[in-house]
C-alpha positions as CSV (number, residue, x, y, z in Angstrom):
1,X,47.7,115.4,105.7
2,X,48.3,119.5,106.5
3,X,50.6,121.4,104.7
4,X,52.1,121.9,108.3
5,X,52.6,118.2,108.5
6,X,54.3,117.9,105.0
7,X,56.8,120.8,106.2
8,X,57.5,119.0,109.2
9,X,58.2,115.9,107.6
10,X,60.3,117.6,104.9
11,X,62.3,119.0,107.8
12,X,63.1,116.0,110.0
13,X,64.1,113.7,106.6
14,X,67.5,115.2,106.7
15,X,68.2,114.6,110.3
16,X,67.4,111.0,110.3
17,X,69.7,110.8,107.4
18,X,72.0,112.1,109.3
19,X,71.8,110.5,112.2
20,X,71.7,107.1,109.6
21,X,75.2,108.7,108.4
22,X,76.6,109.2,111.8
23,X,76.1,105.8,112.8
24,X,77.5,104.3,109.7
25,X,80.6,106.6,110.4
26,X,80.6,105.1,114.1
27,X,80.4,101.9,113.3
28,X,83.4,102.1,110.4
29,X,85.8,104.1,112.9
30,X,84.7,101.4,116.0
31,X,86.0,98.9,113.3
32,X,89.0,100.6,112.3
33,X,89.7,100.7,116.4
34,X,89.4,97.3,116.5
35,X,91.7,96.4,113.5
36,X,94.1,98.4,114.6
37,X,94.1,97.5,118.2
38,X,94.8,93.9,116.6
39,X,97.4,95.0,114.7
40,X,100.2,93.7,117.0
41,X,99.5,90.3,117.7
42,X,98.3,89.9,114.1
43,X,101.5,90.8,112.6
44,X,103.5,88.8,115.3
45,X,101.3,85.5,114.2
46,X,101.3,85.7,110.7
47,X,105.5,86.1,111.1
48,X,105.6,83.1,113.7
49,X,103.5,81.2,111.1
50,X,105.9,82.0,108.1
51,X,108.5,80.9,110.2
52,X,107.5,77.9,111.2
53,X,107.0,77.1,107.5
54,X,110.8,77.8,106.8
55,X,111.4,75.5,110.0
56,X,109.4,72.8,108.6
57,X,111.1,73.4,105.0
58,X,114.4,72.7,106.9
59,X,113.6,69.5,108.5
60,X,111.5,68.1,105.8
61,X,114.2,68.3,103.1
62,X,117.4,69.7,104.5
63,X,117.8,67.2,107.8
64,X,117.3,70.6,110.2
65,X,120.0,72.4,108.9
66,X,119.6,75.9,106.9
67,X,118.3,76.0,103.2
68,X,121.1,75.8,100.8
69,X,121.7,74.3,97.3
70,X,125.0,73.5,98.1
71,X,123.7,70.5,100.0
72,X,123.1,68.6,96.2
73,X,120.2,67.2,97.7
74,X,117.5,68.0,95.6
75,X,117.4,68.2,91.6
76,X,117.5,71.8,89.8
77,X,113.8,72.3,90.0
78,X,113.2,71.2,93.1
79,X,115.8,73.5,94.7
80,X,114.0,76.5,92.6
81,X,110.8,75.7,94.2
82,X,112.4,75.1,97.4
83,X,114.4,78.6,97.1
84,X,111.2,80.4,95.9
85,X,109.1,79.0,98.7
86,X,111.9,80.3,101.0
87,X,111.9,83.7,99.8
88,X,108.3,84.6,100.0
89,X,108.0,83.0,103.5
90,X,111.0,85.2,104.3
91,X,109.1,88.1,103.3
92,X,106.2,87.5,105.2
93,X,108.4,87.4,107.9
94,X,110.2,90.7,107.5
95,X,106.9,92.5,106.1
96,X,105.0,91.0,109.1
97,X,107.8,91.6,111.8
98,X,108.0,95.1,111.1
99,X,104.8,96.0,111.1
100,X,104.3,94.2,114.5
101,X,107.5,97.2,115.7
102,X,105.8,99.9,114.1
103,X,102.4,99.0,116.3
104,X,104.5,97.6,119.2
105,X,103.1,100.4,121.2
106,X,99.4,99.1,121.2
107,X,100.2,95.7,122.8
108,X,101.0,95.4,126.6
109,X,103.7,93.2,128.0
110,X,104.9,90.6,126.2
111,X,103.8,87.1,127.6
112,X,105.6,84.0,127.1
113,X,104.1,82.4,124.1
114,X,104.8,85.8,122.5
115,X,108.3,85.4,123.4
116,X,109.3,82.4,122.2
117,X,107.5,83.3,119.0
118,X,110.0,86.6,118.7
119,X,112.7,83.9,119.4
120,X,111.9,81.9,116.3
121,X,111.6,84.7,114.3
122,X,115.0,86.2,115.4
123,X,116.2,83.1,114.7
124,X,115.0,82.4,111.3
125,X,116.4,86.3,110.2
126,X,119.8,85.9,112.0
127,X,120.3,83.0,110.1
128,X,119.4,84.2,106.6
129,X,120.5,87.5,107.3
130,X,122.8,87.9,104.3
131,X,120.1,85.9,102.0
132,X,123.0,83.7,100.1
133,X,120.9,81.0,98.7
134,X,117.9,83.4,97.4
135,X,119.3,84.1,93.6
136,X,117.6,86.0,91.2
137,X,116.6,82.9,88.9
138,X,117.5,84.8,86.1
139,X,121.2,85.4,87.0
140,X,123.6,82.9,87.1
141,X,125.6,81.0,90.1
142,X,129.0,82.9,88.9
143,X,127.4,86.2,89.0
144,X,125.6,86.0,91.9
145,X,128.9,87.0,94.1
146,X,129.6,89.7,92.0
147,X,126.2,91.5,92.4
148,X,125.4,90.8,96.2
149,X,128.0,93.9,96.9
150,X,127.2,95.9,94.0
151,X,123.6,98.8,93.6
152,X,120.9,96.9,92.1
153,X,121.7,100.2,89.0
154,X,124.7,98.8,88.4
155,X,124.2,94.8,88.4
156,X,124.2,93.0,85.2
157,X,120.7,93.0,83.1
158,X,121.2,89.3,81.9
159,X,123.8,86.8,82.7
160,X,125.2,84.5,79.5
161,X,124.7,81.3,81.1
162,X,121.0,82.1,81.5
163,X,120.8,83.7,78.0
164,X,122.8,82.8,74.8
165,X,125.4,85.2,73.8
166,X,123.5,88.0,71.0
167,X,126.1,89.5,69.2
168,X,123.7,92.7,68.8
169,X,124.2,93.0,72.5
170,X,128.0,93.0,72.6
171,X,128.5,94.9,69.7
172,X,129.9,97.9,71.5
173,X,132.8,95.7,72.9
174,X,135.9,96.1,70.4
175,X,138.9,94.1,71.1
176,X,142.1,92.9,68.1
177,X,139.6,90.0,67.2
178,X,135.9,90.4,66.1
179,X,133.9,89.4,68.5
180,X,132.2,86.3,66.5
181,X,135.9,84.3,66.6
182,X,135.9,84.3,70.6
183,X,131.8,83.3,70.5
184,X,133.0,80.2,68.3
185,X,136.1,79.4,70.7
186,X,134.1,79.7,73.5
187,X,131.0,77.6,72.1
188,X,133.5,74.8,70.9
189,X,134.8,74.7,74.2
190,X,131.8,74.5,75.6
191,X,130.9,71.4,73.9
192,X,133.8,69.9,74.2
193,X,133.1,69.9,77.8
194,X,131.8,66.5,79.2
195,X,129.1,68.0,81.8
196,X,128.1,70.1,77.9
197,X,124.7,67.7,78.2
198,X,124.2,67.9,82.2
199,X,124.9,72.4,81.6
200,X,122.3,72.4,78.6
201,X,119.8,70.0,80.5
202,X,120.3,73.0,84.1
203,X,120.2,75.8,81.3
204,X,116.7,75.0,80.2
205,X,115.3,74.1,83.5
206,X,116.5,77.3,84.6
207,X,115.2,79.5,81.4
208,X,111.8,77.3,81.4
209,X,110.8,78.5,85.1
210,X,112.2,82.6,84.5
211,X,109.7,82.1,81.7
212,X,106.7,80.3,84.1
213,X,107.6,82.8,86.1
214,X,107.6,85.9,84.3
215,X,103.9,85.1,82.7
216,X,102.7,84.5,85.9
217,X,103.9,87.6,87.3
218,X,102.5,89.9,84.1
219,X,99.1,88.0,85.1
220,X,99.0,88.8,88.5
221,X,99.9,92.8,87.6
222,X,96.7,92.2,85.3
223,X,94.4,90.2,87.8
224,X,94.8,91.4,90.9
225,X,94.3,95.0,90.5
226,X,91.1,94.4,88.4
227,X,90.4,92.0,90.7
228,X,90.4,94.5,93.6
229,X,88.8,97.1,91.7
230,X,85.4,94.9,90.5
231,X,85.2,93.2,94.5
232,X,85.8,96.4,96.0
233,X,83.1,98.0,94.3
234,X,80.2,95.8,94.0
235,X,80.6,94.8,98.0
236,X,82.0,97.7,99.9
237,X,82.0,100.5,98.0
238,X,78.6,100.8,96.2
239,X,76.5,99.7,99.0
240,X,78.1,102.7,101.4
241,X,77.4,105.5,98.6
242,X,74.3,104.2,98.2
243,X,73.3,104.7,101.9
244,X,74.9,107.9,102.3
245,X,73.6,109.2,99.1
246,X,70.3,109.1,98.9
247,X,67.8,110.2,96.0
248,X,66.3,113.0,98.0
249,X,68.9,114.4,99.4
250,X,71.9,114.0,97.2
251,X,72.8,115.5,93.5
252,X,71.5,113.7,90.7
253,X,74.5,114.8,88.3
254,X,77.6,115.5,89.2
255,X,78.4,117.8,86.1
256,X,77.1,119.6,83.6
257,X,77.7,117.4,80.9
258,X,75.7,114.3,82.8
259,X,72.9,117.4,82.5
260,X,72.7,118.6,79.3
261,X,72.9,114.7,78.2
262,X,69.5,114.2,80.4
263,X,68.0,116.9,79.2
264,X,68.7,115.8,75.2
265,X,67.1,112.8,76.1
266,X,64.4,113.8,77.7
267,X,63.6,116.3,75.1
268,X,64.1,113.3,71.9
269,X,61.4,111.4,73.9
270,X,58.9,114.5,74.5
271,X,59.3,114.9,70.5
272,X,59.0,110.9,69.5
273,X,55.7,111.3,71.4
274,X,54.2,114.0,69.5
275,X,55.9,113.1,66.3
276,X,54.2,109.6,66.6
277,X,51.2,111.1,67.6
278,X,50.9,113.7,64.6
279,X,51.5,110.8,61.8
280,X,49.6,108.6,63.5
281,X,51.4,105.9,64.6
282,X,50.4,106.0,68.0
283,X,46.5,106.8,69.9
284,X,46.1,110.7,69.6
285,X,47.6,111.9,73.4
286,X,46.0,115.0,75.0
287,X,48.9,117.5,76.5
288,X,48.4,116.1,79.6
289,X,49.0,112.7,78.8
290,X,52.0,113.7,77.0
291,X,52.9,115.9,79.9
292,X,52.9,112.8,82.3
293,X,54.6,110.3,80.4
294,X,56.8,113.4,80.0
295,X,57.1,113.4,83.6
296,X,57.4,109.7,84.4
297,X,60.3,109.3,82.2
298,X,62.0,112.2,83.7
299,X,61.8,110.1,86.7
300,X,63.4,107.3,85.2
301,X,66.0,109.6,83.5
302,X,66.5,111.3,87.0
303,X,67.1,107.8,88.7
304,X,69.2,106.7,85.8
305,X,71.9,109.3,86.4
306,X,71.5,109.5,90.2
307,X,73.2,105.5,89.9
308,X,75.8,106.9,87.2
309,X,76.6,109.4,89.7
310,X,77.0,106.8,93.2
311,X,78.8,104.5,89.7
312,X,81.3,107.3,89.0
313,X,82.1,108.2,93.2
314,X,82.5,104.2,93.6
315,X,84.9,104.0,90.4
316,X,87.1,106.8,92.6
317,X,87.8,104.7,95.8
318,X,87.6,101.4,93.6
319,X,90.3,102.7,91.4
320,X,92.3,104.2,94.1
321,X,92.4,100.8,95.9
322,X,93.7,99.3,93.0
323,X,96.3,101.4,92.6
324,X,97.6,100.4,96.1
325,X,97.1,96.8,95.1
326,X,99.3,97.3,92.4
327,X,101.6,99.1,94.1
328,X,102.0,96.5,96.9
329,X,102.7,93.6,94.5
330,X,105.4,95.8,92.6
331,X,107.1,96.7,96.4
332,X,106.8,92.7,97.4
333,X,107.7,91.0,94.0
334,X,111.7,92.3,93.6
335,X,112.7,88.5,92.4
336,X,109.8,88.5,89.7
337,X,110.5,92.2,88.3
338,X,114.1,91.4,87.8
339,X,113.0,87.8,86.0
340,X,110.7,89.7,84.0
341,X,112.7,92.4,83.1
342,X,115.2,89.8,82.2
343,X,112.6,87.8,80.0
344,X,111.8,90.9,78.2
345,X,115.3,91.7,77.5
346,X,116.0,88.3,76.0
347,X,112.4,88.8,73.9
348,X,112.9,92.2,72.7
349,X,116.9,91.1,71.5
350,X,115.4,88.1,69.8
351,X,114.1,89.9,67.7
352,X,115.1,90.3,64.1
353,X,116.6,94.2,63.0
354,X,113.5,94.6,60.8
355,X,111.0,93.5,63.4
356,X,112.6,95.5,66.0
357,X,111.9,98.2,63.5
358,X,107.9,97.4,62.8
359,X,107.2,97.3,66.7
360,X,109.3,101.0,66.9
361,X,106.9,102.4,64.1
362,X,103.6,100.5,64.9
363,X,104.2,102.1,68.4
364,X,105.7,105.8,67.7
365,X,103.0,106.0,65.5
366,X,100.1,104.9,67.8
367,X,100.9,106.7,70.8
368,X,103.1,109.8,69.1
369,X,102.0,109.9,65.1
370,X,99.9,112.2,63.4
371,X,96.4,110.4,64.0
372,X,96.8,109.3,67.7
373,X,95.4,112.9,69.1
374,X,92.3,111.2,68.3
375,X,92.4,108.4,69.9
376,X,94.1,110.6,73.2
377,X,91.5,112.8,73.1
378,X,88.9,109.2,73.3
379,X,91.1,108.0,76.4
380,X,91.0,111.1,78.1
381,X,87.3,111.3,77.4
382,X,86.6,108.1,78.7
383,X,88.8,108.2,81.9
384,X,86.4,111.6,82.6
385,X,83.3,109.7,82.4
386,X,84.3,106.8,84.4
387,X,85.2,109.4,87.4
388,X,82.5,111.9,87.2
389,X,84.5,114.7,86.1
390,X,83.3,117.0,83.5
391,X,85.8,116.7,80.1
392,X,87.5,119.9,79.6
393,X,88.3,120.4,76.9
394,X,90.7,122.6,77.1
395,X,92.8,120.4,79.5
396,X,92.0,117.9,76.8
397,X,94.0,119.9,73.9
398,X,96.5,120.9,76.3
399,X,97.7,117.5,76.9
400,X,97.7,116.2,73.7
401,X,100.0,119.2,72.7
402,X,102.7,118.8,75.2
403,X,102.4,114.4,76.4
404,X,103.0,113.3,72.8
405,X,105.3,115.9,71.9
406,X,107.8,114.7,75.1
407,X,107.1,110.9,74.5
408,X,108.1,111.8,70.8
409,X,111.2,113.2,72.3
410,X,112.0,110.4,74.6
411,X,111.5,107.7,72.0
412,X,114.0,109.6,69.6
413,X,116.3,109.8,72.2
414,X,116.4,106.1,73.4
415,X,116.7,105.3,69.1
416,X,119.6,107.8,68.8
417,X,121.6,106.9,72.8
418,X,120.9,103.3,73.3
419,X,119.4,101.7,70.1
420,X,122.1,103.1,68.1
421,X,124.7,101.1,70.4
422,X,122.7,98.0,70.7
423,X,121.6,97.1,67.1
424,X,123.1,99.7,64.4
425,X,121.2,97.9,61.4
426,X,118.1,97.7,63.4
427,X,118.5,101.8,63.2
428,X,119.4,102.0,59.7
429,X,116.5,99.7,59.1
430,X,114.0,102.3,61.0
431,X,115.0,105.0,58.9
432,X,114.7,103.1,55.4
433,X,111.1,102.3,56.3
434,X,110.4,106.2,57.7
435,X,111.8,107.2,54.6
């Protein structure tokens, strides 16, 4: 083959690339089009569908009439599962309904199966408009009145029928009596109620799904997103940055660190070979046998970093779609935050004074202390790597003076404004074990 060939073929490789990559754009925006031109009737059938579901709720168990507990129809975990069932349908409905409005535009006139689908759904909001049945699990029937008017800032963390009474909790309330007397009137009196057994027996139920509940939820926030991150990446994204970045034409590394570390390596193999070779514990090489198995495992070294580099790009998108992931289930799960935030609440006052104090120093001093730069400088370090970026490490310092320094401040401040209130010999505890 000419030299004049070679240069021609040189020339025309990154046109057919590309070409390749123009087609690959086309094909992704053609299937954007179509998804979006879908959009509408989508939206509108995955709403009907969630509809229907309430409907068939209704007649299965409530005789066609709306979804209520009042009805006394159904046990105590039943109606939860009933009530829960109802809600995420009902957000389907909402989530799907408005997206079908905000893509309205796409879809021509309305036909009448699409009508009478925008009935039912209509129908279904209008009548659980106000959402009176659909109780946080974690608050109680009494309360629930109270809050439906009220910001969700200033409703009530935990109700007492759901949680027993802490006295750490109420401390800041001061009345003529302590506070203890009217716990023990109010528990006697309690007892000495006959439904006591049928309250204790509703009590549990209730506190044994908020906990179901709230494990679930922290598994999904754990699951999902990884889950989106791993699929996302091995199926979509790798296989597209592997076509549009191609060893010939792309950058192997995408820093200078992902350099210099090839070159290190490249350099300890050139001087194994001759070490081995001058002790004798390999055949004697010639420099041009040494020069080509130089060469062949710059090759491999080259092709090594040219997949950490399409690795690192993928880790971008993959992570960034995870993100969303997470950030959808946070938007769509209201009921489960405020269970779990309730479940955590009743956890973290639980706990004795003197373990609240271990987890406050165990974490202040991991996160804050004098030692954690180092392991904040290995984070940092490792969250470059897994994006590509080059470590700086000036950037690198710079956080770790300022992020601890204001978590520091933060943690000292929630000790000395709300700790303080809540649990005074949890405090004094903290500071006999600093000291």
């Amino acid at each position: 083959m000419t030299e004049k060939n070679k240069r021609a073929m040189k020339l025309s490789r990154p046109n057919k690339n590309f070409g390749f990559l123009q087609r690959t754009i086309r094909e992704y925006l053609r299937t954007i089009q179509e998804w979006l031109t879908s959009t509408p009737e989508r939206a509108l059938e995955q709403a009907n569908q969630a509809a229907l579901k309430i409907k068939m709720i209704e007649d299965d168990h409530f005789s066609g009439k709306k979804i209520s507990s009042d009805t006394n129809l159904h046990s105590e975990s039943v109606m939860a599962c009933l009530l829960a069932d109802l809600e995420k349908y009902l957000n389907t409905v909402r989530l799907r309904f408005a997206e079908f409005k905000m893509s309205r535009s796409v879809l021509g006139n309305l036909d009448s199966t699409q009508l009478a689908k925008l009935g039912l759904i209509d129908e279904i909001l209008n009548r659980y408009a106000s959402k009176p049945e659909i109780a946080m699990t974690s608050i109680s029937d009494s309360e629930l009145s109270k809050t439906e008017s009220k910001p969700i800032e200033n409703q009530p963390k935990i109700s007492e029928e759901t949680y027993p009474l802490n006295s750490s909790v109420a401390a800041n309330k001061n009345g003529v009596l302590p506070r203890s007397i009217g716990i023990t009137v109010n528990r006697l009196k309690a007892e000495l109620n006959p439904n006591y057994e049928q309250e204790v027996i509703t009590q549990f139920r209730r506190s044994s799904y908020n906990t179901k509940l709230a494990i679930k939820f922290v598994l999904l926030l754990i699951l999902i997103p990884l889950l989106t991150q791993k699929i996302s990446k091995q199926f979509f994204i790798t296989p597209i940055v592997e076509k549009i970045r191609t060893p010939e034409q792309s950058r192997i590394f995408l820093n200078s660190e992902m350099r210099e570390e090839a070159l290190r390596e490249l350099d300890t193999y050139e001087e194994e070979l001759r070490f081995a070779s001058l002790i004798k514990q390999a055949p004697q090489l010639s420099q041009e046998a040494i020069e080509k198995r130089v060469q062949q495992k710059a090759t491999e070294i080259a092709e090594e970093f040219w997949r950490k580099s399409n690795n690192a790009i993928a880790n971008v998108f993959a992570d960034f779609l995870a993100l969303i992931a997470f950030s959808l289930l946070l938007i769509t799960s209201k009921k489960e935050i405020t269970v779990l935030k309730s479940f955590m609440d009743e956890i973290a006052y639980g706990l004795s004074d003197s373990a609240k104090a271990f987890l406050i120093i165990l974490f202040t001093d991991i996160f804050v202390g004098y030692h954690s730069s180092h392991g904040w400088e290995i984070l940092l370090e490792g969250l470059a790597n897994h994006l590509g970026i080059a470590a700086n490490r000036g950037a690198i310092f710079l956080f770790i003076a300022t992020f601890p320094v204001i978590l520091d401040t933060v943690f000292k401040y929630w000790i000395f404004r709300y700790l303080s209130r809540i649990s005074p010999s949890a405090v004094a505890t903290l500071k006999n074990m600093n000291e």
